[in-house]
C-alpha positions in Angstrom: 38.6 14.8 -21.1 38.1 10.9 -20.4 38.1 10.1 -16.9 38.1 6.4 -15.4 36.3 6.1 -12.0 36.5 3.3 -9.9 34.3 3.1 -7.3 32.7 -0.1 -5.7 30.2 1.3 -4.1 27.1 1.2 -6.9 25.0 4.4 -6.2 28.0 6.7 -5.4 29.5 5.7 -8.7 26.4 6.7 -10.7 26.0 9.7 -8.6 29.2 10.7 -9.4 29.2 9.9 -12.9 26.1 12.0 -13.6 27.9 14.8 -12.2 31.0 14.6 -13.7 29.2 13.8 -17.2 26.9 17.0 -16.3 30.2 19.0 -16.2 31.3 17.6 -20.0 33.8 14.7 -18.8 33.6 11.3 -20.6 33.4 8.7 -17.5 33.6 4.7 -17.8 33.2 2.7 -14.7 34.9 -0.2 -12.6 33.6 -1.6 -9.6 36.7 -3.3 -8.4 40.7 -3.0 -8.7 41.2 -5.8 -11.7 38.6 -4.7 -14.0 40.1 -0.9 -13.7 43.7 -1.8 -14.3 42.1 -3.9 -17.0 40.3 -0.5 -18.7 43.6 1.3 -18.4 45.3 -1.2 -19.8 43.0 -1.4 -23.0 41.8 2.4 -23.3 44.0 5.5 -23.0 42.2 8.1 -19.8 43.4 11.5 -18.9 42.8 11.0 -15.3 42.0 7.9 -12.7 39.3 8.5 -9.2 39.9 6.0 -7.4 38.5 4.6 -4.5 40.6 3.0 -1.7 38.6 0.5 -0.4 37.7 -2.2 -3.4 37.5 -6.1 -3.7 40.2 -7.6 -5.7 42.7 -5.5 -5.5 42.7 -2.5 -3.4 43.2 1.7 -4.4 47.1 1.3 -3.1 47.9 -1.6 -5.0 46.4 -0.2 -8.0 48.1 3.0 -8.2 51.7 1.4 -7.1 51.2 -1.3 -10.3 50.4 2.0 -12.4 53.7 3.3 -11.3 55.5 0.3 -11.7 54.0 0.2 -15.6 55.6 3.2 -15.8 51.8 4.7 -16.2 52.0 8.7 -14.9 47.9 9.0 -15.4 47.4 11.6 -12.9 45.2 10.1 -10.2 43.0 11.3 -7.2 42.1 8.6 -4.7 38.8 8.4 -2.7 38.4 6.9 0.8 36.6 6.7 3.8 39.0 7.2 5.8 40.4 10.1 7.5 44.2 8.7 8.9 46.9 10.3 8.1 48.8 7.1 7.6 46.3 5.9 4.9 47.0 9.8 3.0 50.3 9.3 3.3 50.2 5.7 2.3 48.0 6.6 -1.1 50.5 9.6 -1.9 53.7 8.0 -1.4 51.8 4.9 -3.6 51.9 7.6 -6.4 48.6 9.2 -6.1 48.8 12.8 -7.0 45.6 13.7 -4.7 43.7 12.7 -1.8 39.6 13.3 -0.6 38.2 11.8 2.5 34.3 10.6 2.2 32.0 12.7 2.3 32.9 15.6 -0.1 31.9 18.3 -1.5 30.8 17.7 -5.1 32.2 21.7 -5.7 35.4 20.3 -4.3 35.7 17.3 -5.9 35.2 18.7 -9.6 38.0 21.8 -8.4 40.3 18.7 -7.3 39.9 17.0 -10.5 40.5 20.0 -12.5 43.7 21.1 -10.5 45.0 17.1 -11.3 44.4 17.3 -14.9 45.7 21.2 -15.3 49.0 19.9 -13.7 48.9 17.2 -16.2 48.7 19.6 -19.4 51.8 21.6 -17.7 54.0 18.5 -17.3 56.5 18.9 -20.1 57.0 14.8 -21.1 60.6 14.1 -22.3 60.2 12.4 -26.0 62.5 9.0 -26.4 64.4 8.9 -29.4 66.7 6.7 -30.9 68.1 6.5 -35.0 65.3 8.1 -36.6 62.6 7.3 -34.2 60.8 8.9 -31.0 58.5 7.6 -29.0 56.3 10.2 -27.4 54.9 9.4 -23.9 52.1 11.9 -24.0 50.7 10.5 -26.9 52.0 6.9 -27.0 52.9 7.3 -30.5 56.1 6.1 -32.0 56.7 8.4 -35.1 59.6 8.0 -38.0 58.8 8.7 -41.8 55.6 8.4 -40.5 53.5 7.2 -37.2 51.6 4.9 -35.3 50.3 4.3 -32.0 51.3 1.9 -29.4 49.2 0.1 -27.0 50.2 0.3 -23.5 52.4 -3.0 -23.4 53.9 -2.5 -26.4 54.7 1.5 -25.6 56.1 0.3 -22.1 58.4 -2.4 -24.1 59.5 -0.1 -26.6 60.0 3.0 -23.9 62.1 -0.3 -21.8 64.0 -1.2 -25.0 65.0 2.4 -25.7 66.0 3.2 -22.1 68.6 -0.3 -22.2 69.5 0.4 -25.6 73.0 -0.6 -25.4 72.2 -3.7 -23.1 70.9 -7.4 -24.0 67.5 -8.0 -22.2 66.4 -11.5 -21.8 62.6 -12.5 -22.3 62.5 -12.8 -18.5 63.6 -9.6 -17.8 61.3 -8.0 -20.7 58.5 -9.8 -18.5 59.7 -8.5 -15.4 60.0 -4.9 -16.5 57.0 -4.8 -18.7 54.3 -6.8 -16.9 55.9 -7.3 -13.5 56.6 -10.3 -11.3 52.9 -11.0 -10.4 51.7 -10.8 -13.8 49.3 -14.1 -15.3 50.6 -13.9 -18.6 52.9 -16.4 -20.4 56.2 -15.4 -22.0 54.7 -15.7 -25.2 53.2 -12.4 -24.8 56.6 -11.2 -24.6 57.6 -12.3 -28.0 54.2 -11.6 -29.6 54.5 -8.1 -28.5 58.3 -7.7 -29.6 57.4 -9.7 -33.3 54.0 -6.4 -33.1 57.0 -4.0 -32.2 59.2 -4.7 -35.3 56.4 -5.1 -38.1 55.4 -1.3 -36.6 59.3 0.0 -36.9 58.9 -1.5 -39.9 55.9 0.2 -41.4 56.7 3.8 -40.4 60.3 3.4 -42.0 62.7 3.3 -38.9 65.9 3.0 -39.5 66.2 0.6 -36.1 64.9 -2.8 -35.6 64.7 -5.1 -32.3 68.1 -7.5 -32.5 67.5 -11.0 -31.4 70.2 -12.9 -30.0 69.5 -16.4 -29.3 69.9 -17.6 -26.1 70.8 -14.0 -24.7 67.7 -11.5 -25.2 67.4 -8.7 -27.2 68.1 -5.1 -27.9 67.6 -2.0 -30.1 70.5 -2.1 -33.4 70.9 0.1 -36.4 69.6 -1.6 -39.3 72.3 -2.5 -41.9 72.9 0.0 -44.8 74.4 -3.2 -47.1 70.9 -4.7 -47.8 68.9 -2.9 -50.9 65.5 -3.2 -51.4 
């Protein structure tokens, strides 16, 4: 199991790596909100500790931008503090657990094997459209044959597939996909749409992403007149 911890504070992090990697989990670090939403976004993680309290961008808002991605990585959030307001704050955020510094290390491992038991049970609903799917727990879109997504382009093609009868614009791709706040250029829109269809493309679906020019785009049936 690979497990992303991000924890500011230098010598707890290492502390609690060499436990966790004692009990057989693969752990990467991040010392600060960005660079963890950055690892997520680049390398796929069974579960997310998470301290509240982190420059950048703190615990809360990293766990509510997951959930806005449409990213269910199960998550246990760390803090220092003991309100209930703060609990309730990180929960209703979309954190699936809660410890209060200082902790048990016995606890701590039974807390992060109780979040990533419920994540094995969940059963993921697999998107499918023509002859594709898209499976969430795997991020893999399969036809005649498969390949995986990355996470932008599996949170485009999940968006596509769940509007698949409606015209979204490149704004509105943007807005669902990498949110209002986001840096990036529209151009990553299109680049990630022109990725999409060469990968429909290579596994043998028998959809492709319709443009429309000047309206947006959408999921169509390809045509049946054209022989190869």
């Amino acid at each position: 199991m690979k497990l992303l911890l991000a924890e500011d504070e230098r010598d707890l992090s290492n502390a609690i790596k060499r436990v966790l990697e004692y009990s057989k989990y693969e752990v990467v670090c991040a010392y600060d909100g960005v660079q963890a939403l950055n690892k997520i976004h680049e390398e796929k993680f069974d579960g997310l500790i998470l301290d509240v309290t982190m420059p950048r961008m703190d615990g809360f808002e990293v766990v509510s931008q997951l959930r806005k991605e449409g990213n269910a990585i199960p998550v246990l959030m760390l803090t220092a503090r003991a309100e209930i307001d703060d609990k309730v704050t990180g929960l209703d955020a979309g954190a699936d657990d809660y410890m209060t510094k200082p902790f048990e290390i016995k606890e701590l491992l039974a807390r992060i094997r109780a979040m990533l038991r419920r994540k094995e049970n969940e059963v993921h609903d697999v998107f499918s459209i023509g002859n594709v799917t898209l499976d969430p727990s795997t991020a893999e879109l399969k036809a005649i044959t498969s390949v995986r997504l990355n996470n932008k382009e599996y949170h485009m093609m999940e968006t596509l597939i769940r509007n698949k009868n409606v015209l979204l614009s490149s704004e509105r791709l943007m807005e669902l996909v990498w949110d209002y706040d986001s840096p990036s250029e529209i151009n990553v829109v299109w680049a990630n749409l022109s990725s999409l269809r060469k990968k429909l493309d290579e596994i043998g679906a028998d959809i492709t992403i319709k443009a429309v020019r000047g309206i947006g785009y959408k999921l169509e049936q390809k045509s049946n007149d054209k022989k190869a």
